[in-house]
N, C-alpha and C positions, 0 to 999 in steps of 0.2 A: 198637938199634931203627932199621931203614931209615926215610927219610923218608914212603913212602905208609903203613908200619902207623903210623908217630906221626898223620899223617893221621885213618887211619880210627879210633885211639883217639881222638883229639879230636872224630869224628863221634859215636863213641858215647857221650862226657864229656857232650857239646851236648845230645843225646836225653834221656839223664838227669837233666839239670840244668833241661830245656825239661819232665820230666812233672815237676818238684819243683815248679818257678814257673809253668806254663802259659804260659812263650811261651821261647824261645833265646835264650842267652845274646847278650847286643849289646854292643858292642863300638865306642867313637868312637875315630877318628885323627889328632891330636891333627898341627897344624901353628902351630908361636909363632913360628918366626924362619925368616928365610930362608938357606940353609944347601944342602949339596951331599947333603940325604938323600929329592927329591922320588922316584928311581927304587925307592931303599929304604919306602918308604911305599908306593907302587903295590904293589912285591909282598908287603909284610906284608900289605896288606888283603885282595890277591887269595889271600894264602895261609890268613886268619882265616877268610875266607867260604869256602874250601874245606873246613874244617877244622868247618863248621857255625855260625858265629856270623855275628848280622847285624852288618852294619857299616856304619859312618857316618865320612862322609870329609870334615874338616873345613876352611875356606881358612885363609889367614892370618888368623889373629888374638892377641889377647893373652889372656894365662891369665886372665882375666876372662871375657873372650867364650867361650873354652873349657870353661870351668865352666858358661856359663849354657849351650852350647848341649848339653853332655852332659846337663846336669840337663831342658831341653828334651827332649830323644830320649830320655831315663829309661833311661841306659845304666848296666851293670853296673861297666865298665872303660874306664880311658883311654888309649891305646899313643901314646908318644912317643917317636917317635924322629927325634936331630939327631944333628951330629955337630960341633953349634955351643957354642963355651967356657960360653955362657952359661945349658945346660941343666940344671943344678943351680938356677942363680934361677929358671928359669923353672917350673921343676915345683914348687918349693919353691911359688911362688907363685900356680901354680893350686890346690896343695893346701889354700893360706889359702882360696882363692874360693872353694870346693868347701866347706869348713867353713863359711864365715861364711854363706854359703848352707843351710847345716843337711844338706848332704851329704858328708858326709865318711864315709860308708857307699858312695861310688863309687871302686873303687880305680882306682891309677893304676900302670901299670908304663912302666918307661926302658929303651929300647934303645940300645946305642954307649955308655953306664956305663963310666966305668972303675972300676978297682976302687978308687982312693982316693975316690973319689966315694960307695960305697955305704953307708957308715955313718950320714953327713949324710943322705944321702934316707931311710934307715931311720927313722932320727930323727926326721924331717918327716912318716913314717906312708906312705911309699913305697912299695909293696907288690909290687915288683920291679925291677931292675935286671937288664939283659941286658948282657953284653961285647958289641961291635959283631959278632961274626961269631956269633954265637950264632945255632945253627937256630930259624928260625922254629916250625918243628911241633912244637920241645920249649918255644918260648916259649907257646905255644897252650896247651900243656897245664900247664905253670904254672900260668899262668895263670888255668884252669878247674878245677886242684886248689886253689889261693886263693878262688877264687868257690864252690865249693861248701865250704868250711870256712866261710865268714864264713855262705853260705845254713844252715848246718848249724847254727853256732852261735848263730842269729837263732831258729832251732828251739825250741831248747833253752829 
């Protein structure tokens, strides 16, 4: 699949998932450390709101602040990506925020994961892991086949 039909699949994932809940999937951007991935964050987001999700681009903060401000914006998902040693503590420990907060129903997915890395975030209730080169418009759509299983199984 070319990069514009993963595109327009995740335009029409967002449609269907926005007549399930009445508003589009959203989407925060998630920034904890400072690190060499500000160019790769511009074009995830510019690439998530092409792809139909709103998106909320957050500054520096710590997974504390990051938890409270996604639980602020009532967003679905949290996209992070470093490419910083210390991205494993730091999702680990927004994902406590997120719980002790009573939302641990807001997933979070990791961009630039390597792969001895993905068992521990699994573990921690991580709900994706990307390798650093992984296309964005098939992270997109992960991503919104995860958000409508969890919408699907909240159904049930």
């Amino acid at each position: 699949m070319n990069q514009e039909m993963e595109r327009q699949k995740s335009v029409e994932l967002t449609k269907k998932l926005a007549d399930m809940e009445g508003r589009r999937p959203r989407l925060y951007m998630a920034d904890m450390e400072e690190d060499h991935s500000k160019e790769n964050r511009k074009l995830a987001a510019t690439t998530f709101a092409d792809g139909g999700w709103d998106v909320d681009v957050g500054s520096m903060e710590t997974p504390e602040d990051t938890a409270r401000h996604a639980i602020e914006n009532d967003v679905h998902f949290i996209y992070f990506s470093t490419d910083s040693p210390h991205r494993v503590h730091l999702t680990v420990e927004l994902e406590r925020a997120l719980t002790l907060q009573g939302r641990d129903d807001i997933l979070i997915a990791v961009q630039q994961g390597e792969e001895k890395e993905k068992e521990t975030l699994f573990r921690y209730g991580i709900a994706a892991v990307f390798p650093k080169d992984y296309p964005l418009e098939q992270a997109s759509l992960t991503m919104l086949g995860l958000l409508m299983a969890q919408m699907e199984d909240e159904n049930d």
